[in-house]
TORKOL-4160 file (C-alpha; in steps of 0.2 Angstrom, whole numbers, padded with zeros to 4 digits, m for minus):
424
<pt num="1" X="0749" Y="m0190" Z="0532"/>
<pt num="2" X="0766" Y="m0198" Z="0539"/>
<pt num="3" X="0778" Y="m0205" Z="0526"/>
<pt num="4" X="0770" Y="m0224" Z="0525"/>
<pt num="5" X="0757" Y="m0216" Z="0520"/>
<pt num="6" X="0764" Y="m0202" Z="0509"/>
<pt num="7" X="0776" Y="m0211" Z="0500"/>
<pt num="8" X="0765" Y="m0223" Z="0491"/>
<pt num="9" X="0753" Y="m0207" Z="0485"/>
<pt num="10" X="0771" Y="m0196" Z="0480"/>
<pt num="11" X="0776" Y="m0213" Z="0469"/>
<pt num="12" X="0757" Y="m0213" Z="0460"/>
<pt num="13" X="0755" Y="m0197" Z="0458"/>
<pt num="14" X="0771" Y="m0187" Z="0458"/>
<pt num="15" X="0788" Y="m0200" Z="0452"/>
<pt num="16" X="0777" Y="m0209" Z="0441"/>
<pt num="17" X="0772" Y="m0195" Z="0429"/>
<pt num="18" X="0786" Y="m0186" Z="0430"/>
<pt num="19" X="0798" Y="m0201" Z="0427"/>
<pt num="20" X="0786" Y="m0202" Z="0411"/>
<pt num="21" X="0788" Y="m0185" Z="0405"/>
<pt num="22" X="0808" Y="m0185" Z="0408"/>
<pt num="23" X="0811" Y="m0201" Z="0399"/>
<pt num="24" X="0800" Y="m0197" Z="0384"/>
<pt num="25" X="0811" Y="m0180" Z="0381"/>
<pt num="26" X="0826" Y="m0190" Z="0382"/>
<pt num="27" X="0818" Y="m0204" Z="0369"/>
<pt num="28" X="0813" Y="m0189" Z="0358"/>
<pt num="29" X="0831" Y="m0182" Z="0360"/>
<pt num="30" X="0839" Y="m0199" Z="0357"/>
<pt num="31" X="0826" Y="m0201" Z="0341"/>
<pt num="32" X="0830" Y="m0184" Z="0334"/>
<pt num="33" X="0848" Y="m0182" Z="0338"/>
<pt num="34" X="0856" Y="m0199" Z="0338"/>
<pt num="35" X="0868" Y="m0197" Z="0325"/>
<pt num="36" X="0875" Y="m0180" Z="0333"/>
<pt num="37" X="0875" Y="m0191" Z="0350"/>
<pt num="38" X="0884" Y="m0205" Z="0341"/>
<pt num="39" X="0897" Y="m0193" Z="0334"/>
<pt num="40" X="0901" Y="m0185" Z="0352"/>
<pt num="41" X="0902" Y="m0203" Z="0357"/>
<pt num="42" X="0914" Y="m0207" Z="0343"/>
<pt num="43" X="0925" Y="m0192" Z="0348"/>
<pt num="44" X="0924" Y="m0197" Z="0368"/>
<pt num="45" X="0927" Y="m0216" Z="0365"/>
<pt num="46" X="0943" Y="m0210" Z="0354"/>
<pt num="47" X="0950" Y="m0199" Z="0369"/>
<pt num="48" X="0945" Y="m0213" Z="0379"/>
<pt num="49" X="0958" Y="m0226" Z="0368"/>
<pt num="50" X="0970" Y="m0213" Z="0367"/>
<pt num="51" X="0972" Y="m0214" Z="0387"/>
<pt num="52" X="0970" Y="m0233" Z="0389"/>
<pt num="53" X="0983" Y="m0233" Z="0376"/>
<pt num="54" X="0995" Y="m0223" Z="0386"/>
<pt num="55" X="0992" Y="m0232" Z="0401"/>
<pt num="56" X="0993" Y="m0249" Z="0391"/>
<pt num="57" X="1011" Y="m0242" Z="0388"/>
<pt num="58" X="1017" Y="m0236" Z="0404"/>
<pt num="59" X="1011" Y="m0250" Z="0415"/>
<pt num="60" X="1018" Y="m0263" Z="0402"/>
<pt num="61" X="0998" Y="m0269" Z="0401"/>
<pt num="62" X="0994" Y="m0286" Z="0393"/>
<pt num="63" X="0983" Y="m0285" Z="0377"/>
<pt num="64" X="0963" Y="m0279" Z="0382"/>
<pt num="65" X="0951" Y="m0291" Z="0384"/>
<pt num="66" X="0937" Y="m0280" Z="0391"/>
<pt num="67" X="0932" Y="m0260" Z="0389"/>
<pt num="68" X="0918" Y="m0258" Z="0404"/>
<pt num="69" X="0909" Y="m0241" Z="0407"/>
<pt num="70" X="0902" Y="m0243" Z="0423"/>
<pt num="71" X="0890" Y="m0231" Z="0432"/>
<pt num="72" X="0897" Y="m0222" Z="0447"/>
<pt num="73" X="0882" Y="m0220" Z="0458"/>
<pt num="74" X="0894" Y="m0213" Z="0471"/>
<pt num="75" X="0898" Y="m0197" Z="0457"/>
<pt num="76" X="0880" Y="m0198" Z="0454"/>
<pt num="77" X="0876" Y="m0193" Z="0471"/>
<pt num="78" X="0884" Y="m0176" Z="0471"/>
<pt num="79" X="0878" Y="m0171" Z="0453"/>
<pt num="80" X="0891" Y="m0179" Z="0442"/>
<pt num="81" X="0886" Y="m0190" Z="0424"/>
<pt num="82" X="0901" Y="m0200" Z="0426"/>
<pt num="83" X="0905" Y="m0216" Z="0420"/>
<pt num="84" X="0921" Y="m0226" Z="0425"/>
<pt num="85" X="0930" Y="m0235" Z="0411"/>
<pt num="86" X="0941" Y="m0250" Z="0414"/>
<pt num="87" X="0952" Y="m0258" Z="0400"/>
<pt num="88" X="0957" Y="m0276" Z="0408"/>
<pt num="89" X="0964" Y="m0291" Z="0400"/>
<pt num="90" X="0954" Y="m0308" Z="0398"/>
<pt num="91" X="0952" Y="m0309" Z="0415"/>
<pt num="92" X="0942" Y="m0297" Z="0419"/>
<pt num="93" X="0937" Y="m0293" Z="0436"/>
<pt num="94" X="0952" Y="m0301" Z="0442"/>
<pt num="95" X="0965" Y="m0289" Z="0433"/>
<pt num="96" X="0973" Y="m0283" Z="0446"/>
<pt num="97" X="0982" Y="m0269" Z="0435"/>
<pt num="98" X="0965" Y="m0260" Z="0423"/>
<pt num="99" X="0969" Y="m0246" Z="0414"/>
<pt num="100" X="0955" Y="m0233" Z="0420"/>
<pt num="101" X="0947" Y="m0215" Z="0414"/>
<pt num="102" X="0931" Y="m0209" Z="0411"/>
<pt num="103" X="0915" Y="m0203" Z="0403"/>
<pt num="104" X="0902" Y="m0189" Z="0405"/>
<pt num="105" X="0885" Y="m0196" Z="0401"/>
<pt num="106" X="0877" Y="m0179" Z="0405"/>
<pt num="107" X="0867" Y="m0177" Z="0388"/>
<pt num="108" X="0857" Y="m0191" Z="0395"/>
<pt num="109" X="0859" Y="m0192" Z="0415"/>
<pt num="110" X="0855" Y="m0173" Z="0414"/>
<pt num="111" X="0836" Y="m0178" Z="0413"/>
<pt num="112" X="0837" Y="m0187" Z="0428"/>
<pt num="113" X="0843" Y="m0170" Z="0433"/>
<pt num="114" X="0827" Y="m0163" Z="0429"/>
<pt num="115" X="0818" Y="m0175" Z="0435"/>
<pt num="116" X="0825" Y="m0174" Z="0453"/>
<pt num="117" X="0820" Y="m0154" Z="0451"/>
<pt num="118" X="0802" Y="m0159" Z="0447"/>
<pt num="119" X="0799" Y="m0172" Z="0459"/>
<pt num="120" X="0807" Y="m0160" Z="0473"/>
<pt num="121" X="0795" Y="m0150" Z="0468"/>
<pt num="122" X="0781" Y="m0159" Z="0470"/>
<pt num="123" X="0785" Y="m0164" Z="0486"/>
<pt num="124" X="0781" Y="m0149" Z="0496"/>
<pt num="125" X="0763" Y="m0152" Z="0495"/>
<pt num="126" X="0766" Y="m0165" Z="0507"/>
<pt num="127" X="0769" Y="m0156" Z="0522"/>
<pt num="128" X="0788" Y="m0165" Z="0527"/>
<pt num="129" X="0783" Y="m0179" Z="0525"/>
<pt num="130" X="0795" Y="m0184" Z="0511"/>
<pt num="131" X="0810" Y="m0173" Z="0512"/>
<pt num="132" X="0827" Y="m0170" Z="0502"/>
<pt num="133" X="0836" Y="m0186" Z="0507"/>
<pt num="134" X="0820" Y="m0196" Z="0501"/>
<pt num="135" X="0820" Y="m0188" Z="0484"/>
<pt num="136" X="0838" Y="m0191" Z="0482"/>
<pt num="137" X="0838" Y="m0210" Z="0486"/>
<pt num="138" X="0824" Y="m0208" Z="0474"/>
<pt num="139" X="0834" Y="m0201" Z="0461"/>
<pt num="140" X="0847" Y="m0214" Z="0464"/>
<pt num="141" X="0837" Y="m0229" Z="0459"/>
<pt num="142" X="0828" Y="m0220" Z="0445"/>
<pt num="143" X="0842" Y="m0217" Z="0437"/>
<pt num="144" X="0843" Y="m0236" Z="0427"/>
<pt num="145" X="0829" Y="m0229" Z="0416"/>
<pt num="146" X="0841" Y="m0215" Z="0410"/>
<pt num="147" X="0855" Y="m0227" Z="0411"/>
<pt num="148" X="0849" Y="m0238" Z="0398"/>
<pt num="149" X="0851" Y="m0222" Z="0385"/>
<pt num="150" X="0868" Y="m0225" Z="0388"/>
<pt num="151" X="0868" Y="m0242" Z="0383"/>
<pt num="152" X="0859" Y="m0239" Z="0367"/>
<pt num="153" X="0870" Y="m0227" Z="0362"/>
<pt num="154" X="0885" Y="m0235" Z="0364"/>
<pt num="155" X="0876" Y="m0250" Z="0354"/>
<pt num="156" X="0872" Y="m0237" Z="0339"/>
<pt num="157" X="0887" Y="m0228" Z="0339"/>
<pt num="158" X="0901" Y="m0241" Z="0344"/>
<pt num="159" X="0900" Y="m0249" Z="0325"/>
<pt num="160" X="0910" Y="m0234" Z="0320"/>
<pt num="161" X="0919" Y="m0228" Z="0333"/>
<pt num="162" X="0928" Y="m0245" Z="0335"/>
<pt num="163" X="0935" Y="m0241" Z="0317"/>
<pt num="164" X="0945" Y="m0228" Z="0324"/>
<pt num="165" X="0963" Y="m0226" Z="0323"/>
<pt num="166" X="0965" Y="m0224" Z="0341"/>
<pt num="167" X="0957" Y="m0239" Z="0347"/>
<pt num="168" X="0966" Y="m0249" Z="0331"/>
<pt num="169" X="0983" Y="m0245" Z="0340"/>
<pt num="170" X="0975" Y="m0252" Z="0356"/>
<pt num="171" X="0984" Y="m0271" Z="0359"/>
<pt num="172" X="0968" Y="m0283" Z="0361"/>
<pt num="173" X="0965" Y="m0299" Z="0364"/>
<pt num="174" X="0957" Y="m0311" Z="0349"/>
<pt num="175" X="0940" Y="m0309" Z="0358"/>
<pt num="176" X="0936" Y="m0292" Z="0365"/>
<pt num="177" X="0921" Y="m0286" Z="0374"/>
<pt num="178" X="0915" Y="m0268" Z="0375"/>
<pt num="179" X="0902" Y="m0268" Z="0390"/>
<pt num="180" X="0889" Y="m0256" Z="0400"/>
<pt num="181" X="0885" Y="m0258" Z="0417"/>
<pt num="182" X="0886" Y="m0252" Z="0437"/>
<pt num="183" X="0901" Y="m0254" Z="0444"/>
<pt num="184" X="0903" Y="m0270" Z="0452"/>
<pt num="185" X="0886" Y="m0276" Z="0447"/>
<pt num="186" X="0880" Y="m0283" Z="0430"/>
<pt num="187" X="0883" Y="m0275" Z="0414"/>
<pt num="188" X="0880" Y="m0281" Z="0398"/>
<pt num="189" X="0890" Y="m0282" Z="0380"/>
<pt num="190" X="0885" Y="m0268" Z="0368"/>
<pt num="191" X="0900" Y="m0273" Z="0355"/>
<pt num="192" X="0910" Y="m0290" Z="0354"/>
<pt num="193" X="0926" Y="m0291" Z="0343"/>
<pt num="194" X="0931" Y="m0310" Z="0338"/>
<pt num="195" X="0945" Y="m0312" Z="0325"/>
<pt num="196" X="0947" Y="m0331" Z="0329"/>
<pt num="197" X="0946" Y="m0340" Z="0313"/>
<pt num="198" X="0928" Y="m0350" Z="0315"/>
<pt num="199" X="0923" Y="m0366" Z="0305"/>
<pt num="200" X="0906" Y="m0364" Z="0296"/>
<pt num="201" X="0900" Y="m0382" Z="0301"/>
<pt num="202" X="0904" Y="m0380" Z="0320"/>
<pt num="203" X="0895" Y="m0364" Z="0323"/>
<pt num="204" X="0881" Y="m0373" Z="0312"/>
<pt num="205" X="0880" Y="m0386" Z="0325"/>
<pt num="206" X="0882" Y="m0377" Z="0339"/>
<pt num="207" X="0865" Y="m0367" Z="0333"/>
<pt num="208" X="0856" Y="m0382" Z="0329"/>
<pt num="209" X="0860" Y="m0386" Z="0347"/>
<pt num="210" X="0845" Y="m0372" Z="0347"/>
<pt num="211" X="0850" Y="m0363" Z="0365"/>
<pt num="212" X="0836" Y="m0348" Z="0369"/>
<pt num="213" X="0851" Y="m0337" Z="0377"/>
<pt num="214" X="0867" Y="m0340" Z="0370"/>
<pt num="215" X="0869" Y="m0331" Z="0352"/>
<pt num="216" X="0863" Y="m0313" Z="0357"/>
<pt num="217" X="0877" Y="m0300" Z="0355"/>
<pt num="218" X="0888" Y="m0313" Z="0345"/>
<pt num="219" X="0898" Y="m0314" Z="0329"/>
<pt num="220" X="0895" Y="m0323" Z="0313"/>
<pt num="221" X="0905" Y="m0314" Z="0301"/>
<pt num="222" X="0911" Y="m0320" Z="0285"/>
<pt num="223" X="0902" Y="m0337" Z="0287"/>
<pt num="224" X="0894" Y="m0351" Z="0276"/>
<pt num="225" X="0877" Y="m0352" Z="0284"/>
<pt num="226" X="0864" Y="m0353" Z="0269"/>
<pt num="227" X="0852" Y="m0364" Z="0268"/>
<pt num="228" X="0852" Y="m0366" Z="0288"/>
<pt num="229" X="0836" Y="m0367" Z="0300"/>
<pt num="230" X="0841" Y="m0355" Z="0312"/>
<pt num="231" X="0820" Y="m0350" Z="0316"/>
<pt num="232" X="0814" Y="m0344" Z="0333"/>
<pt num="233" X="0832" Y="m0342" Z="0342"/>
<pt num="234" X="0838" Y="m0325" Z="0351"/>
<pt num="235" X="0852" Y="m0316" Z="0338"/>
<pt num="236" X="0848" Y="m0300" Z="0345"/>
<pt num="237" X="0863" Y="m0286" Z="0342"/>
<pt num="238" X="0872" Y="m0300" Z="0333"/>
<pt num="239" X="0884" Y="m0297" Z="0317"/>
<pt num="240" X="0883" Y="m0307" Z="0302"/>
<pt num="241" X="0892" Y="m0295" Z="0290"/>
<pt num="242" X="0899" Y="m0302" Z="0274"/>
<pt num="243" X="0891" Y="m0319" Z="0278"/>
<pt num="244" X="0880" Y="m0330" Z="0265"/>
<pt num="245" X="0863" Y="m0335" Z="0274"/>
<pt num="246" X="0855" Y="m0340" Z="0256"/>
<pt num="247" X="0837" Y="m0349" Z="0258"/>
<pt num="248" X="0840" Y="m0350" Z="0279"/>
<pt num="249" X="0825" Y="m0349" Z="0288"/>
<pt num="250" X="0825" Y="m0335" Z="0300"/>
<pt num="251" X="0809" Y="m0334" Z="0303"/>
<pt num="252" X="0801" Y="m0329" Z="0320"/>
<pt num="253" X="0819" Y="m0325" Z="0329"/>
<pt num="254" X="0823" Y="m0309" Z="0335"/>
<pt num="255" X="0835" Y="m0302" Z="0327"/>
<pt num="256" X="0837" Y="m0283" Z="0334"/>
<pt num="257" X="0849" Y="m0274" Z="0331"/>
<pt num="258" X="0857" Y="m0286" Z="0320"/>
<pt num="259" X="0870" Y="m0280" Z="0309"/>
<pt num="260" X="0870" Y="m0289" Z="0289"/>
<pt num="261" X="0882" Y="m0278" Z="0279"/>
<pt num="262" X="0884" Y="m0284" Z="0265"/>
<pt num="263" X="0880" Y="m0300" Z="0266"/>
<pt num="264" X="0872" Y="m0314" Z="0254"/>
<pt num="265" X="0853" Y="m0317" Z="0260"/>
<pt num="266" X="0843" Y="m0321" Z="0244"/>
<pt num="267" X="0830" Y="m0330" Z="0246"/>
<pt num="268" X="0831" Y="m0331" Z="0265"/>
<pt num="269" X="0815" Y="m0331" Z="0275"/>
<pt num="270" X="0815" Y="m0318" Z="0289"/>
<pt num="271" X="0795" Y="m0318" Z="0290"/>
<pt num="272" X="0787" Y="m0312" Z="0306"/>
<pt num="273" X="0804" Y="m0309" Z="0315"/>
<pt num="274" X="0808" Y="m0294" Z="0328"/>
<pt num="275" X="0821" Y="m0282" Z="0316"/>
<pt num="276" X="0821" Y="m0265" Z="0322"/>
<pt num="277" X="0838" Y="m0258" Z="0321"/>
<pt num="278" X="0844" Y="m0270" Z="0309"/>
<pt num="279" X="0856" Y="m0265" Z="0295"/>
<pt num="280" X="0855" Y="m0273" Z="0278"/>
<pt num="281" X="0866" Y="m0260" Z="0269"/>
<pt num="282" X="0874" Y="m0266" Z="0252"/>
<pt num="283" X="0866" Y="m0283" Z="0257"/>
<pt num="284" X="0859" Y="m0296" Z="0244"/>
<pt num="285" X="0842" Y="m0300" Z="0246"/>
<pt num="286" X="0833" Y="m0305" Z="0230"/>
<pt num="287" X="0816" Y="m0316" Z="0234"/>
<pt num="288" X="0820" Y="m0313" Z="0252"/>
<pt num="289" X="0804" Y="m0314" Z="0262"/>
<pt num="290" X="0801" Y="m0301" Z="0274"/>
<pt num="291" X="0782" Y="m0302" Z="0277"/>
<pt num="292" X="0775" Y="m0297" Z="0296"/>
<pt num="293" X="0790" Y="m0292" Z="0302"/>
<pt num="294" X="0791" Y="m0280" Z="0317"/>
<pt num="295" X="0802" Y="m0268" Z="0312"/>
<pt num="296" X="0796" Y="m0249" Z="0317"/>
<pt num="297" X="0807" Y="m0235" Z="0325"/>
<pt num="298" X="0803" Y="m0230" Z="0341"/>
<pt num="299" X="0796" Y="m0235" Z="0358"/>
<pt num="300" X="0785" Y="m0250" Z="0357"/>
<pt num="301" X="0771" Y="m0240" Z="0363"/>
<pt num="302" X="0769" Y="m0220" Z="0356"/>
<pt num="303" X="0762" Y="m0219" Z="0373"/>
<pt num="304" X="0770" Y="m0227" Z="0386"/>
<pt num="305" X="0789" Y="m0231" Z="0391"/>
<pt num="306" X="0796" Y="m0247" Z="0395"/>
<pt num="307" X="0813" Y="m0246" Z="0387"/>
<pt num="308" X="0823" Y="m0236" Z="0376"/>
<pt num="309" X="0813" Y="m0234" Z="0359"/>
<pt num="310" X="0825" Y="m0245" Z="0343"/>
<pt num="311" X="0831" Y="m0234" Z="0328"/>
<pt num="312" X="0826" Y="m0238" Z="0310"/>
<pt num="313" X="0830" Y="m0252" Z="0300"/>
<pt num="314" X="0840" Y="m0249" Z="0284"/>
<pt num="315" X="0842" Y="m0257" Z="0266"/>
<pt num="316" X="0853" Y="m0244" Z="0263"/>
<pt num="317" X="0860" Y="m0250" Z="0244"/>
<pt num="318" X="0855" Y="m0266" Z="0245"/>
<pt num="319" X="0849" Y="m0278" Z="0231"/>
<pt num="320" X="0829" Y="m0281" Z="0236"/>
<pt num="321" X="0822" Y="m0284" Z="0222"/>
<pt num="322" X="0807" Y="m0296" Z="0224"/>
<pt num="323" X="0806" Y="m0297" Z="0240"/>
<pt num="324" X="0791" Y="m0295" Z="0252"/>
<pt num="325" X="0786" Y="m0284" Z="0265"/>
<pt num="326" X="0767" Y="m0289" Z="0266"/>
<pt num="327" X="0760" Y="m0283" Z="0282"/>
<pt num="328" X="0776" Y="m0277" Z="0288"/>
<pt num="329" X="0779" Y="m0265" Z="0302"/>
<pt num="330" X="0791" Y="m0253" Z="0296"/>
<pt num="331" X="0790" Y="m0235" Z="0301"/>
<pt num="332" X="0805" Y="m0224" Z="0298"/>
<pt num="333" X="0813" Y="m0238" Z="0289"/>
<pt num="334" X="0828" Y="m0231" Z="0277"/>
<pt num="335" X="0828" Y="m0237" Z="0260"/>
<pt num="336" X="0840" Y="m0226" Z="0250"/>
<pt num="337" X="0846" Y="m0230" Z="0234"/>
<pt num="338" X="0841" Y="m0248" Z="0235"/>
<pt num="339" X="0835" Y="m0259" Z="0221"/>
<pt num="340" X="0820" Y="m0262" Z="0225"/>
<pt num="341" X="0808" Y="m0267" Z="0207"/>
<pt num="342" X="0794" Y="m0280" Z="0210"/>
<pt num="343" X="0795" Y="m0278" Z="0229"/>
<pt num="344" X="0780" Y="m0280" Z="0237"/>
<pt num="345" X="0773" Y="m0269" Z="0252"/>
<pt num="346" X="0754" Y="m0272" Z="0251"/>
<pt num="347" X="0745" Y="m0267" Z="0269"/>
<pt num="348" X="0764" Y="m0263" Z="0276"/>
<pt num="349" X="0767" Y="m0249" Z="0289"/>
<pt num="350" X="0778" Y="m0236" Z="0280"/>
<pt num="351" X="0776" Y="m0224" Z="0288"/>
<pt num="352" X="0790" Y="m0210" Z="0287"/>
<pt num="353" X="0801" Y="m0221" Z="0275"/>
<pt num="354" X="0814" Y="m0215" Z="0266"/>
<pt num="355" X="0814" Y="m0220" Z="0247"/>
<pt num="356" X="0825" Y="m0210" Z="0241"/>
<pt num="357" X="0834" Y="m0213" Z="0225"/>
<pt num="358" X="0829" Y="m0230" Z="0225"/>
<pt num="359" X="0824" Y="m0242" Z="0212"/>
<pt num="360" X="0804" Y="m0245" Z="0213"/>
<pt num="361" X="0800" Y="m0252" Z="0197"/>
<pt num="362" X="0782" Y="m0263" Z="0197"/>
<pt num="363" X="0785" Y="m0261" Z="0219"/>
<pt num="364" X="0766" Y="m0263" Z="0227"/>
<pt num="365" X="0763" Y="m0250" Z="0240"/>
<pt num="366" X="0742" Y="m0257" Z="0239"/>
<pt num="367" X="0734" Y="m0254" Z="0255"/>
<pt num="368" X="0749" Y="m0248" Z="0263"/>
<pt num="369" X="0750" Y="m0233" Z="0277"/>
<pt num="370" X="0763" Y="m0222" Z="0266"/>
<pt num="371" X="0762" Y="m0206" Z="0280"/>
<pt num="372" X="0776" Y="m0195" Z="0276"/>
<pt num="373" X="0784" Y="m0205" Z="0264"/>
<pt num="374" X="0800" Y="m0198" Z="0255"/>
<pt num="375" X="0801" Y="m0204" Z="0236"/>
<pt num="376" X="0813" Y="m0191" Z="0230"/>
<pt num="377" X="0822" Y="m0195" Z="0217"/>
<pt num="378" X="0815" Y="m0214" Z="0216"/>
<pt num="379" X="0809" Y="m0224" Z="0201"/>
<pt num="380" X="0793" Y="m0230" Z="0203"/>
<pt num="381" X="0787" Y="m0232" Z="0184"/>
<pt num="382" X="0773" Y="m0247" Z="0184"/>
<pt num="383" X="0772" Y="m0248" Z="0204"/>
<pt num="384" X="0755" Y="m0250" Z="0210"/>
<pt num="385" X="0745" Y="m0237" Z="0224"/>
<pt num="386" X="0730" Y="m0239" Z="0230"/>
<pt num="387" X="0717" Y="m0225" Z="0222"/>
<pt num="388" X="0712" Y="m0219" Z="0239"/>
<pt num="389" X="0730" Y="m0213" Z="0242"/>
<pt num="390" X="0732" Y="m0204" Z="0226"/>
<pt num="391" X="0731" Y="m0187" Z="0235"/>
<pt num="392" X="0741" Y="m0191" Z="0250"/>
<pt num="393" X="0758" Y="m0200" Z="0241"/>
<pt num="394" X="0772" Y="m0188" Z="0240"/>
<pt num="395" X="0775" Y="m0192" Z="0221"/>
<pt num="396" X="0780" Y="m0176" Z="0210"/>
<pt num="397" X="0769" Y="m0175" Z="0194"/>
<pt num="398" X="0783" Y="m0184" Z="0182"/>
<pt num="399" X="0782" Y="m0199" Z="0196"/>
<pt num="400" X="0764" Y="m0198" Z="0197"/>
<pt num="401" X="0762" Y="m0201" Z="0178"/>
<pt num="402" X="0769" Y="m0215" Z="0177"/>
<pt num="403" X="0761" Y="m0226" Z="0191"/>
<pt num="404" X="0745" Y="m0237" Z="0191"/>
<pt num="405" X="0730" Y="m0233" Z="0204"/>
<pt num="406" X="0722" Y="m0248" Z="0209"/>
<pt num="407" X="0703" Y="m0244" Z="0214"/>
<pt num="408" X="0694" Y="m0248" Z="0228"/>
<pt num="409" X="0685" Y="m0263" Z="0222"/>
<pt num="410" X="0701" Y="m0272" Z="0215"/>
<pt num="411" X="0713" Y="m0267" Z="0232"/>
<pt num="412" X="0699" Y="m0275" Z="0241"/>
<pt num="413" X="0699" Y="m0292" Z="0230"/>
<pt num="414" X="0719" Y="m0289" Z="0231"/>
<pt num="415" X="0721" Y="m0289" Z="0249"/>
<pt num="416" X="0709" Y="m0304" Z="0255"/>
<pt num="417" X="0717" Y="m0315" Z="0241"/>
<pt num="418" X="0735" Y="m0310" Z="0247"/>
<pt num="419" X="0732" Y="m0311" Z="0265"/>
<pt num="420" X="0721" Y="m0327" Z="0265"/>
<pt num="421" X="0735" Y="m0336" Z="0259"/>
<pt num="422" X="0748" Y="m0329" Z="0269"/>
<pt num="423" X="0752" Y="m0343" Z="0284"/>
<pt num="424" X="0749" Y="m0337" Z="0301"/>
């Protein structure tokens, strides 16, 4: 077999796999450890200020516009997880003067590692035909898989580090992007700082404008958007903390990663949108309508990889009550401490939930997955189960006594009635 022929077979049968079986260790590692990883980011990205800040000094730099980590594939080459960082005024690639350091991604580039020792291995069954250097160009273009851990990472961990005192003494321009990419190639925003002052009625317009690319990773903080029809447009990774979004319609966006501290939502219709990641801590959202949303932890598919898996939604201390999640996808969603009486979850996906310490008064869990639910220390007086999970619901016996057990017969009458009339 010569290497026209070889190489197609090594892909299939050999990269393929083991690609699979290196990138699903580092999702479970991102899954499991991400807050850990966040807090190693944190203390990197303050070291990293602290050096752009003593470069911004000495070389008499102009306030920062851009922070890019870009991917050294050259570094990569000889074994080395490092990332160039650039601090450069508004101008960006035509800063002549960037401030520069680095960072080690080796808690994720250190799976493509392994993945080069496995695929090396495997190459020896074909008989020279695909030598060293071919693994090692290999190893070169599969590392954007791994690289996208990088990004996500800094997306999940950059809401906090950016608080730090170290990058607060930075000098930065009004509008400041933090960005991921190779060097010299494309890269994309992962945090955006915009302190201009904004008027409420010209960001309304410019979304009714209705553009499909331009409002992903932006800012629409402390705004006057309620009763706006903002449905089907692309807010992914976007902020709207300590914003009023009253009775908007949201419905059918994708709305990822999308940050919503304490904001005002009641009554706001988020119905069949795309929220994984999202933060609603301390948020108001009486009456707000979150049926069909897609918001699970994870990869998209258990079983196949595609792109980094999304980390939970959280309610975190928010005001829910009467709100519904019917039919809603929420696996390992957080909702600690949260009021959350008269909230309905009928035929939800709640798997590994966090209830803990929340408010569940009169809350309907009918004909709901409840796998590894956590209702310690929750309130669930008058909330409604289906009967069928009375031995599977991790309720302690004071909890228990105090719920009602819908049978099989009612659920069903329940959930046709509830489900026929909700739109599709």
């Amino acid at each position: 077999m010569d290497k026209t022929e070889a190489m197609p077979h090594f892909m299939t049968n050999v990269v393929e796999p083991a690609r699979l079986r290196a990138l699903m260790r580092l999702e479970q590692d991102f899954q499991t450890n991400k807050n850990a990883l966040a807090t190693q980011w944190t203390i990197a990205f303050q070291r990293i200020c602290k050096q752009l800040g003593g470069e911004q000094i000495r070389k008499d730099k102009a306030s920062i516009g851009h922070i890019t980590f870009s991917l050294l594939r050259t570094e990569l080459a000889v074994g080395r997880a490092i990332y160039l960082v650039e601090a450069t005024d508004s101008s960006w690639f035509f800063d002549r003067n960037p401030c520069q350091t680095e960072y080690d991604a080796s808690w994720a580039l250190a799976y493509l590692e392994q993945l080069k020792a496995e695929i090396n291995g495997g190459s020896k069954a074909y008989m020279g035909a695909i030598t060293l250097p071919d693994v090692e160009q290999l190893i070169l273009r599969e590392a954007v898989h791994f690289h996208q851990y990088v990004i996500q990472l800094a997306r999940y961990a950059l809401p906090m580090a950016i608080q730090s005192q170290e990058f607060v003494e930075l000098s930065i321009e009004d509008i400041v992007e933090i960005r991921v990419g190779e060097y010299m190639d494309v890269s994309e925003v992962v945090y955006k700082i915009d302190r201009r002052t904004r008027d409420a009625q010209s960001v309304r317009d410019w979304i009714a404008e209705g553009s499909k690319q331009e409002y992903a990773y932006e800012v629409f903080d402390r705004l006057d958007l309620s009763k706006g029809e903002y449905s089907e447009l692309d807010f992914r990774y976007s902020r709207f903390e300590q914003s009023d979004l009253s009775a908007s319609r949201c419905n059918g966006c994708v709305l990822i990663g999308t940050r919503w501290n304490h904001s005002r939502l009641a009554d706001a219709d988020f119905s069949h949108s795309m929220l994984s990641g999202a933060d609603f801590c301390q948020s108001e959202l009486t009456g707000a309508d979150f049926r069909g949303i897609q918001a699970s932890q994870g990869l998209l598919e258990p079983d196949s990889w595609e792109m980094p898996g999304f980390w939970e939604i959280t309610f975190a201390e928010a005001n829910v009550e009467g709100a519904s999640f019917v039919g809603a996808q929420l696996a390992g969603a957080k909702f600690s401490r949260a009021n959350l009486v008269d909230v309905n979850f009928a035929g939800a996906d709640l798997a590994d939930v966090s209830f803990t310490d929340a408010n569940l008064r009169g809350a309907v869990f009918v004909g709901a997955s409840i796998v590894a639910v956590d209702f310690t220390g929750a309130d669930v007086e008058g909330a409604t189960f289906s009967a069928r999970d009375r031995g599977n619901v991790n309720l302690d016996e004071q909890q228990q006594a105090t719920v009602i057990w819908m049978e099989a017969e009612s659920e069903g009458a329940y959930l046709d009635e509830l489900f026929y009339s909700v739109p599709r």
